[in-house]
C-alpha positions in Angstrom: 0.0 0.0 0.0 2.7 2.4 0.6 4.2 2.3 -3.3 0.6 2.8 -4.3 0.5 6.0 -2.0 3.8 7.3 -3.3 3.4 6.4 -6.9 0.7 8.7 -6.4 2.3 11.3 -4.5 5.6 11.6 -6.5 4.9 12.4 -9.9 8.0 11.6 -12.5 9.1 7.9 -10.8 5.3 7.0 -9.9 4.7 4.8 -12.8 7.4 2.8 -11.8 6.7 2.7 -8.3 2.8 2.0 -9.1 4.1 -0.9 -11.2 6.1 -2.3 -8.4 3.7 -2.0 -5.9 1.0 -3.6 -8.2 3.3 -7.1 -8.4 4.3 -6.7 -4.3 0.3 -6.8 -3.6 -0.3 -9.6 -6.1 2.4 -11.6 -4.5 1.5 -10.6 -0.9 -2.0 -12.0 -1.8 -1.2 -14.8 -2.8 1.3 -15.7 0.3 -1.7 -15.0 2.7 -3.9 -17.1 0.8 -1.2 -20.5 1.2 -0.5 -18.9 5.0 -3.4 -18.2 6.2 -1.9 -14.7 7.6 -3.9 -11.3 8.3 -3.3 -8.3 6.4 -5.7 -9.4 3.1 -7.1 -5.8 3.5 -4.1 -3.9 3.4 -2.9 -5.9 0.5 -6.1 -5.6 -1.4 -5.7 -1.6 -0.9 -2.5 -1.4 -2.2 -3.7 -3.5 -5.0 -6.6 -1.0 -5.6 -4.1 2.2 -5.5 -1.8 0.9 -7.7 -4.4 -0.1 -10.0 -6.3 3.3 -10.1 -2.5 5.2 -10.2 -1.3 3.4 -13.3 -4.9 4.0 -15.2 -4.7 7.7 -14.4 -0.8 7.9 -16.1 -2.1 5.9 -19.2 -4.7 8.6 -18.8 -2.2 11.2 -18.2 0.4 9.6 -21.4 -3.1 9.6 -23.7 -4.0 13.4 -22.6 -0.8 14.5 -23.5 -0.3 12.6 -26.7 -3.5 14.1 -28.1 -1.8 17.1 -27.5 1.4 16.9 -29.3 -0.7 15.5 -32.0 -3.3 18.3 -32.4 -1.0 21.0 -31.8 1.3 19.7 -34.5 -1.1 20.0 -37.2 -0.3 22.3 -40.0 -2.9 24.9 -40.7 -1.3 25.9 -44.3 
């Protein structure tokens, strides 16, 4: 959960981090689920972040590639 919070928060390495933190809560969900450990919640949150961080850069890298595109147009 904490990647997911700081992929948020720190803007240039946040894709990376939301990547990373994605795999981490995949892993530590499926650990729990063999171990029978607590924490499910947390893991499932971090999960969610990541998930919701990494659609709002593809967002972002979409937003901004319509951009460049429309704004190199010619107008001749």
């Amino acid at each position: 959960m904490v990647l997911g919070i700081l992929s948020i928060v720190i803007p240039w390495v946040g894709f990376i981090l939301a990547i990373i933190g994605l795999v981490f809560a995949n892993i530590s969900i499926k650990e729990m689920t063999v171990s029978g450990e607590s924490g499910r919640g947390l893991a499932i949150a971090g999960r969610v972040i990541s998930i919701i961080t990494l659609s709002l850069y593809g967002l972002l890298i979409l937003i901004i590639m319509l951009i460049i595109g429309i704004s190199s147009l010619s107008y001749y």
